[in-house]
Backbone as CSV, one residue per row, in Angstrom:
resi,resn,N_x,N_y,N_z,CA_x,CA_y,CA_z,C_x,C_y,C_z
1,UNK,31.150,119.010,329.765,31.644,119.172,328.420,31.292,120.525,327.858
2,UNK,30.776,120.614,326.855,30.657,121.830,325.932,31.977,122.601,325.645
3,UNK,31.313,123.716,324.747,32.279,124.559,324.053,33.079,125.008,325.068
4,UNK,32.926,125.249,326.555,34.329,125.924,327.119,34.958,124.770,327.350
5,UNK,34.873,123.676,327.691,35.234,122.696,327.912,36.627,122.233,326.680
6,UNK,35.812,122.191,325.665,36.816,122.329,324.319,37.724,123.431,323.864
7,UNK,37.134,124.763,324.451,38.070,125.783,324.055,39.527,125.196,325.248
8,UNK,38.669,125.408,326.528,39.919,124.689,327.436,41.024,124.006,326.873
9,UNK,40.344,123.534,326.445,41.445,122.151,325.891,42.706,122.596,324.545
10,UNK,41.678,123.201,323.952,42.206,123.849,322.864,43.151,124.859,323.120
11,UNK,43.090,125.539,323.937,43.888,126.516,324.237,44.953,126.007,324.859
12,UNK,44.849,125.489,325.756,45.848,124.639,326.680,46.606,123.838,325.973
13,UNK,46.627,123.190,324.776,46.830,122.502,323.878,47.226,122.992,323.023
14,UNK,47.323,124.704,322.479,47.615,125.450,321.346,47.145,124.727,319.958
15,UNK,45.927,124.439,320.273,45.407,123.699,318.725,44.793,124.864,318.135
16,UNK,45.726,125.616,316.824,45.230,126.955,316.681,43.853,126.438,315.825
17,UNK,43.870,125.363,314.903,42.921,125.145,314.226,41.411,124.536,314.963
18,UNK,41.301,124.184,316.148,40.275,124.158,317.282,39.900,125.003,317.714
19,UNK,41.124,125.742,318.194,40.217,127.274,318.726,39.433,128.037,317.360
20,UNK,39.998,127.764,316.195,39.467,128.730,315.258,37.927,128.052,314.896
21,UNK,37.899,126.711,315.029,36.859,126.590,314.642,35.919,126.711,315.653
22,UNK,35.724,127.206,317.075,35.212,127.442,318.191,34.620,129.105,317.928
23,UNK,34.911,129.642,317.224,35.206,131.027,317.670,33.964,131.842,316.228
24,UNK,33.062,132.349,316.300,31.970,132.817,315.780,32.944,133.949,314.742
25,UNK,32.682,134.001,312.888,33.126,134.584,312.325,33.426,136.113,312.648
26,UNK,31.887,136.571,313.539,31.890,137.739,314.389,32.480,138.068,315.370
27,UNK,33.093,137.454,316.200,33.597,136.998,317.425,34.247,138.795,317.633
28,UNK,34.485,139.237,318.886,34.833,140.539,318.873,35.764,140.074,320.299
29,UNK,37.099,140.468,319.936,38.160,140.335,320.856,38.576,141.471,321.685
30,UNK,39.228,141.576,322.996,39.408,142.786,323.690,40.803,141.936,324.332
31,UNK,41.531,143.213,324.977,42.509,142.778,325.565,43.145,143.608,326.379
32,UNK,44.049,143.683,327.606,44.387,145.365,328.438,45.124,145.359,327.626
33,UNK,46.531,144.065,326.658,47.144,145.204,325.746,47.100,146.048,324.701
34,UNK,46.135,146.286,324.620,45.179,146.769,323.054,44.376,147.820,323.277
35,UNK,44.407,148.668,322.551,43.790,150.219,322.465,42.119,149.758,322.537
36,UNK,41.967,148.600,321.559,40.429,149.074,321.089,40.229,147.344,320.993
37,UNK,39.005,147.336,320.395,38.324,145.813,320.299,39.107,145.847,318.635
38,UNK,38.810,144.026,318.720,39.542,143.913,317.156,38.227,142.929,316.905
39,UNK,37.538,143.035,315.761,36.204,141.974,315.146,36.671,140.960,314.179
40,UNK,36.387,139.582,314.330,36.433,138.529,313.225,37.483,137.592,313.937
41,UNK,37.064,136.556,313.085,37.717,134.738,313.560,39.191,135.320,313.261
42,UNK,39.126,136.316,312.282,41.242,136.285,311.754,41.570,136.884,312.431
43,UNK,41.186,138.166,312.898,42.331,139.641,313.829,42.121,138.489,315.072
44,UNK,40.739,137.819,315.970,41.039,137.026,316.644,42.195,136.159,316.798
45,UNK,42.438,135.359,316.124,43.647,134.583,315.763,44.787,135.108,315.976
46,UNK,45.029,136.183,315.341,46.282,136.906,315.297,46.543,136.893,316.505
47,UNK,45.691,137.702,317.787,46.241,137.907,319.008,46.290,136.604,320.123
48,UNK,45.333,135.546,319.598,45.605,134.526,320.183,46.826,133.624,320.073
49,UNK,46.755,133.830,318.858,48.332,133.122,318.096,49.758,133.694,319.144
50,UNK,49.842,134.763,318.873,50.623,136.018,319.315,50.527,135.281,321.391
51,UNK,48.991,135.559,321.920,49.460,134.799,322.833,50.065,133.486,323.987
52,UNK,50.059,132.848,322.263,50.316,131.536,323.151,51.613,131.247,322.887
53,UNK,52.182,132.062,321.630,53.602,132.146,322.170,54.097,132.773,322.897
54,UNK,53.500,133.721,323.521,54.367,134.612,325.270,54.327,134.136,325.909
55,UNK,53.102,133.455,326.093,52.563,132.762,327.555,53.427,131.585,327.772
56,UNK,53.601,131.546,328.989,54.553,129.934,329.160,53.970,129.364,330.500
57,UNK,53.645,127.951,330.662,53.426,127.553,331.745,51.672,127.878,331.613
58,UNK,51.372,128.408,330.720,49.689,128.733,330.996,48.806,127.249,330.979
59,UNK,47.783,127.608,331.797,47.010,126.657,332.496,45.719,127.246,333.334
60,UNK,44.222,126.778,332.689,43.424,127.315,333.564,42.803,126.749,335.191
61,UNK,42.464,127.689,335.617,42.502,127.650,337.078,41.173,127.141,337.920
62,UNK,40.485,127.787,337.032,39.134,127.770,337.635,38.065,128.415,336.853
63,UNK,36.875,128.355,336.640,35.629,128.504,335.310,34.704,128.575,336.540
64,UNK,33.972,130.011,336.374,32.614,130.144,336.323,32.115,130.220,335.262
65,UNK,30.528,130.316,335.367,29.669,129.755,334.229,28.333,130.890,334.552
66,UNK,28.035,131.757,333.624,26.326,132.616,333.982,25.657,131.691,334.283
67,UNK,24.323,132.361,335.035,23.400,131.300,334.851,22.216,130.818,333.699
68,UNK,22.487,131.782,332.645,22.270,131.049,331.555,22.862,130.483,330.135
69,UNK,24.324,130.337,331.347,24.808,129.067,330.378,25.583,129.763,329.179
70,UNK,25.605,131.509,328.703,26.570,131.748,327.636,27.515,132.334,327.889
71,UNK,27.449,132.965,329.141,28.571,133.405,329.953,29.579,133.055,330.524
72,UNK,30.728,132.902,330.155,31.753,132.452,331.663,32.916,133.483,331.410
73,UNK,33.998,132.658,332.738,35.178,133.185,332.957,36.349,132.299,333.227
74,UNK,37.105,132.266,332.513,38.023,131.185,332.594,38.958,132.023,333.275
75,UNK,39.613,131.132,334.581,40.870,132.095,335.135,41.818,131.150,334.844
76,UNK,43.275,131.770,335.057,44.191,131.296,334.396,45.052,131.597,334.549
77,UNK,46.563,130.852,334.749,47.929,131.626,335.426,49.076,131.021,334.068
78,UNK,49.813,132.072,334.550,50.976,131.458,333.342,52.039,132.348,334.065
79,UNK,53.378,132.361,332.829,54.284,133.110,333.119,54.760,134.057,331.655
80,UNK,55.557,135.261,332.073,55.719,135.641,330.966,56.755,136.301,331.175
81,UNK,57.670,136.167,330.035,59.239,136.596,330.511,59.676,136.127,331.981
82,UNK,59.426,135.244,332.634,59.606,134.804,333.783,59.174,135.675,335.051
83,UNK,57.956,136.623,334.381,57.063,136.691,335.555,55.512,136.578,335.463
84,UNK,54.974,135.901,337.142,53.919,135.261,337.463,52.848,136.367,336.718
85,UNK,51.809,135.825,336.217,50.746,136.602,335.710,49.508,135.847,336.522
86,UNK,48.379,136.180,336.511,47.200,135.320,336.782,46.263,136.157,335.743
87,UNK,44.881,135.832,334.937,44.520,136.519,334.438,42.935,135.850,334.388
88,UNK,42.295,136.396,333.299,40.543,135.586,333.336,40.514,136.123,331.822
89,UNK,39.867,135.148,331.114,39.324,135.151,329.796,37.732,135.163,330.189
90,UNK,37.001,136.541,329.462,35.657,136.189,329.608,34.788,136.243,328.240
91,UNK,33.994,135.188,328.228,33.815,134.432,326.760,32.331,134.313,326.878
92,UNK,32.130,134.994,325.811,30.424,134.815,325.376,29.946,133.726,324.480
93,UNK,29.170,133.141,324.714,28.766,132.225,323.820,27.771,132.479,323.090
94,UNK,27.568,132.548,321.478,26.163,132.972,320.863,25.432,131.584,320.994
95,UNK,23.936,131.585,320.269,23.057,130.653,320.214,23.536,129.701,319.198
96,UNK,24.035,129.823,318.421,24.827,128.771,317.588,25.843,128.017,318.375
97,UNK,26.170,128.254,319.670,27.629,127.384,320.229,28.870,127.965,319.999
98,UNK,29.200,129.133,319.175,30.063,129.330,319.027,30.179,130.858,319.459
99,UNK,31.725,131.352,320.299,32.145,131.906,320.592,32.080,133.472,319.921
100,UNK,31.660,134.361,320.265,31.152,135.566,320.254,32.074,136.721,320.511
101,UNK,31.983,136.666,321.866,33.149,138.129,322.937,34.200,136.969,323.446
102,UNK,35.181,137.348,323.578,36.354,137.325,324.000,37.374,138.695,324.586
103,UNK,36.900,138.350,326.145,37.821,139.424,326.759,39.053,139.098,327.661
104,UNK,39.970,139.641,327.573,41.058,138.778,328.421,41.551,140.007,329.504
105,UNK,41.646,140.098,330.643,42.045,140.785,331.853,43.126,139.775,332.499
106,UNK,44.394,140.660,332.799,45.625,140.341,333.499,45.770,141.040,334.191
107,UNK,46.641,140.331,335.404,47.273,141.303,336.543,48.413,140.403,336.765
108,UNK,49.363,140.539,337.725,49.480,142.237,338.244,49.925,143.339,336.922
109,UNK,50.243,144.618,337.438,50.643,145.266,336.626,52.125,144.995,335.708
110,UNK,52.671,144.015,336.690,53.775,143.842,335.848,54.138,143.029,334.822
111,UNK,53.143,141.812,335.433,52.711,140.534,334.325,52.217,141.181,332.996
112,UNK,51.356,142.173,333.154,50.605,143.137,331.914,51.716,143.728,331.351
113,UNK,52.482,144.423,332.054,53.777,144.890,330.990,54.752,144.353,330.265
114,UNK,54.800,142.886,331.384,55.536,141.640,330.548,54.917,141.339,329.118
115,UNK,53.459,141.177,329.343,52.496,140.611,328.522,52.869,141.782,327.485
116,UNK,52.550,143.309,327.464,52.213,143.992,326.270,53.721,144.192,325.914
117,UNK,54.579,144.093,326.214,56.166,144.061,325.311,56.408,142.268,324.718
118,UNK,55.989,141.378,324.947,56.317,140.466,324.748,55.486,140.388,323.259
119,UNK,54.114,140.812,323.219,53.419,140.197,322.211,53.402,141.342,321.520
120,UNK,53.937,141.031,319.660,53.746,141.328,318.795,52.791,141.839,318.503
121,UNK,52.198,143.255,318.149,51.759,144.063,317.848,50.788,143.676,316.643
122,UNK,50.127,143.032,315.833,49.335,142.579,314.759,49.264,143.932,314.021
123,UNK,49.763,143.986,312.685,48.881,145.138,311.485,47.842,144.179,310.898
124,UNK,46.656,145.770,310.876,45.415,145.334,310.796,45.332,144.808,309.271
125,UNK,46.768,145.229,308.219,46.745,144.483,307.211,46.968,143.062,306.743
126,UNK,47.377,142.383,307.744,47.783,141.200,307.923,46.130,140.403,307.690
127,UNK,44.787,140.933,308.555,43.704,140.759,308.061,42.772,141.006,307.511
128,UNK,43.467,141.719,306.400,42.369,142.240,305.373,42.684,141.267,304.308
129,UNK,41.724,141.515,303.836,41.419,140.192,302.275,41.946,140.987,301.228
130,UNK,40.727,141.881,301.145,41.031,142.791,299.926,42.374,143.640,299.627
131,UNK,42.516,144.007,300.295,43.680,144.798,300.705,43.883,146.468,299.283
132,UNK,43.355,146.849,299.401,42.656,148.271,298.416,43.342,148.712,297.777
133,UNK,44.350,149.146,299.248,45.406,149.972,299.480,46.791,149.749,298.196
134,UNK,46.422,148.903,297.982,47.690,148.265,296.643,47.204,148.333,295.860
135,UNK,45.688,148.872,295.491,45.558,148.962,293.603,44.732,150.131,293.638
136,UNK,44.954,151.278,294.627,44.024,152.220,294.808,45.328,153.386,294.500
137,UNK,46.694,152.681,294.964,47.527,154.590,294.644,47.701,154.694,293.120
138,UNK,47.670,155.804,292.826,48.130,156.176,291.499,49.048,155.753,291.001
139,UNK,50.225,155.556,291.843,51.464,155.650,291.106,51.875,153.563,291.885
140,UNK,50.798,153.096,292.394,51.384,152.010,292.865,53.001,151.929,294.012
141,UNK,52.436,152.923,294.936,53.271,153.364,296.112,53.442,152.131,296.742
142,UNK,52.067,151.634,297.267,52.095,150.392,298.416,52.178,149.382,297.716
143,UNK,52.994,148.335,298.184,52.946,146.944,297.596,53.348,146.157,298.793
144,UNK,53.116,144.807,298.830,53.337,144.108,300.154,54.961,144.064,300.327
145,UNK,55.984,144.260,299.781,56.874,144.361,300.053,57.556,146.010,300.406
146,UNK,56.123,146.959,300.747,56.316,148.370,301.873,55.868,149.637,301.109
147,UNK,56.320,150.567,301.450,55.942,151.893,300.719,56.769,152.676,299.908
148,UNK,56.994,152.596,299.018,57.753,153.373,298.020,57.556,155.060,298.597
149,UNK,58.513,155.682,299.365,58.485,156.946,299.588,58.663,157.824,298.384
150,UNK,59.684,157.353,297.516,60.688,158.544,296.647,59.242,157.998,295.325
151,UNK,58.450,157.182,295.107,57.870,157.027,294.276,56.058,158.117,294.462
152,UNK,56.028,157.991,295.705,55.333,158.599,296.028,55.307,160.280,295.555
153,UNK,56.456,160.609,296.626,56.688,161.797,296.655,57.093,162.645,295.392
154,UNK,58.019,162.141,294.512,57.612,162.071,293.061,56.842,162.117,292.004
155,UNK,55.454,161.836,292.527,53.846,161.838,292.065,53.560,162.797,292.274
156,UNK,53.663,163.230,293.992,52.843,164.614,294.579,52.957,165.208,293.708
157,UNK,54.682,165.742,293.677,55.502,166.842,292.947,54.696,167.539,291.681
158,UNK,54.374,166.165,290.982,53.437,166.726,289.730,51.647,166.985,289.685
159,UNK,51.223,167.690,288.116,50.186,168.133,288.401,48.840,166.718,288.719
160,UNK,49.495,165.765,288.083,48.815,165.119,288.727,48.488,164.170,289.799
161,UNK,49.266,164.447,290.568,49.692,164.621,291.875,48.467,165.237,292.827
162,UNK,48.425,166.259,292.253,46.950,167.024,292.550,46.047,166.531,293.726
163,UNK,45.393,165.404,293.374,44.064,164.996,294.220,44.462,164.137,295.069
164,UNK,45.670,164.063,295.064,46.126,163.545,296.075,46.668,164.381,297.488
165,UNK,47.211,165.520,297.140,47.832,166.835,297.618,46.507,166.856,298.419
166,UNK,45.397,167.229,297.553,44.295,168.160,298.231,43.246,167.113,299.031
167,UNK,42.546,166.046,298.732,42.378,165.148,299.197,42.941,164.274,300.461
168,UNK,44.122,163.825,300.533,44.704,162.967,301.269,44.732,161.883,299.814
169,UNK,45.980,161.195,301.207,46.482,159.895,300.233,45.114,159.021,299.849
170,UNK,45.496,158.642,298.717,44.418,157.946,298.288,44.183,156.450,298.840
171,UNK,45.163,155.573,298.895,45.610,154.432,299.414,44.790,153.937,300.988
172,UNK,45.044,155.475,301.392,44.555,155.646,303.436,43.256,155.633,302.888
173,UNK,42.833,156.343,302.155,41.106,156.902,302.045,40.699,155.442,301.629
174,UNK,41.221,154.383,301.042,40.446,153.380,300.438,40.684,152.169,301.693
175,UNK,41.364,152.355,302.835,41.930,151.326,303.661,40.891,151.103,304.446
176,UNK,39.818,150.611,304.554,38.973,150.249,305.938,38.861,150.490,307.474
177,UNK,40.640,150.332,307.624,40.896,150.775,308.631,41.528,151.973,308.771
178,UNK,42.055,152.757,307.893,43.059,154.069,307.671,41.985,154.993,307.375
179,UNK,40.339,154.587,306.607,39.620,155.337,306.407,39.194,156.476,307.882
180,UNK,38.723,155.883,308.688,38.692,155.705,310.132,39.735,156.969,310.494
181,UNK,40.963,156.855,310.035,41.780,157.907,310.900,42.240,158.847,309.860
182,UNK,41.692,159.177,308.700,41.912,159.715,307.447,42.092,161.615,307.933
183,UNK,42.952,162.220,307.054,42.894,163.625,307.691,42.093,164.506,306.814
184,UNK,41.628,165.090,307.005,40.740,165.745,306.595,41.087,167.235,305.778
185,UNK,40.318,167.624,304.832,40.515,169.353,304.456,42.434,170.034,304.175
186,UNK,42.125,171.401,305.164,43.405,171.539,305.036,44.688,170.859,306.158
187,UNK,44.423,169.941,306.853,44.604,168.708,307.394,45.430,168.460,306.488
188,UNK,44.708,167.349,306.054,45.332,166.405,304.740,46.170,167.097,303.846
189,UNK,45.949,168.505,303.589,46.898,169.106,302.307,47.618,169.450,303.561
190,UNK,48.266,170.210,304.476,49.371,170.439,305.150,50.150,169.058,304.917
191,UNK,49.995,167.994,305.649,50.601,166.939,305.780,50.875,166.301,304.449
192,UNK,49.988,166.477,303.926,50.979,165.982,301.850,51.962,166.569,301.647
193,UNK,51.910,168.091,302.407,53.399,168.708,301.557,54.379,168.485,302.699
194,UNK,54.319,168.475,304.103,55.393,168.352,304.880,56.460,166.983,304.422
C-alpha cells in the first residue's frame, strides 16, 4: 500500500482531486517538456492535468522503491498521438507522506515530441493568486481578458508615461515571474520605445 500505491491508482484513474491531495503544497515538478522546474500543488496540477489528457492507454509498468522508502520510480507506457512512449515518473516522498519532487522522463525521442506538441503549454498566470500585474499598470493595460496595446502605448506617449519608458513596464516588474526576466537600464528604455 502507501502513498505510491495511491498515487498509482490515482493517476491511472485520473482522480485529479487524489492526486492533488497526495502531492506536498511544495511539491517541485520537472519534465523533458519543460525548460525549468515549476513549484507548488497548482503549476503541479496544471501539467498533470495537461498530461492525462495526451496520454492514452497509460498504465504503470513496474515501481522501484529506495531503500529508504522515499524514493521511487514508477515506469510507465502509454500512447500519444498514436505513438508508443514508455517513460518513469520519479517521486520523492517528504516525512509527512506527501509527495515532494516529481520528475517525469520519456523516450523515445519521438514519443517526447509527440508528448511536447500535444500538451498545452500552462501560463504561469493561470497560477498565481495575486495576480499584481492587473492593479500595478498605470493606465490598467492588463486585465484577464489580455493586453490593451493602443492603451498602453498611449500612456508611454505622455509625460507621464515617463517611469514607465525609463524603468520598464511596470506590470512585468510587479509579476513574480516576469520579475525574473525583467529588462534592465537602457535595456528596458530601448524596448519601451520600439
Amino acid at each position: 500500500g502507501g502513498v505510491m500505491e495511491e498515487l498509482k491508482r490515482a493517476i491511472e484513474a485520473r482522480d485529479e482531486a487524489a492526486i492533488e491531495r497526495l502531492l506536498s503544497p511544495a511539491v517541485v515538478f520537472r519534465s523533458p517538456a519543460l525548460f525549468k522546474p515549476y513549484a507548488g500543488r497548482a503549476a503541479t496540477m496544471v501539467f498533470l492535468r495537461a498530461a492525462m489528457q495526451v496520454f492514452e492507454d497509460f498504465r504503470y509498468v513496474h515501481t522501484y522503491t529506495e531503500d529508504d522508502g522515499r524514493g521511487h520510480v514508477l515506469m510507465f507506457e502509454a500512447t500519444v498521438g498514436g505513438r508508443a512512449l514508455e517513460g518513469a515518473d520519479f517521486v520523492r516522498v517528504g516525512i509527512d507522506g506527501l509527495v515532494t519532487e516529481f520528475r517525469v522522463m520519456v523516450r523515445p525521442m519521438t514519443g517526447l515530441l509527440a508528448l511536447a506538441e500535444a500538451t498545452p503549454v500552462p501560463s504561469p498566470c493561470d497560477t498565481c493568486a495575486a495576480k499584481p500585474c492587473l492593479n500595478t499598470c498605470p493606465v490598467g493595460a492588463f486585465s484577464t481578458r489580455g493586453y490593451d496595446v493602443v492603451g498602453c502605448r498611449g500612456y508611454l506617449a505622455t509625460l507621464s508615461g515617463q517611469p514607465c519608458m525609463i524603468q520598464g513596464c511596470q506590470a512585468r516588474l510587479a509579476c513574480p515571474v516576469g520579475r525574473e526576466h525583467a529588462y534592465r537600464g537602457g535595456l528596458a528604455q530601448h524596448l519601451m520605445r520600439a
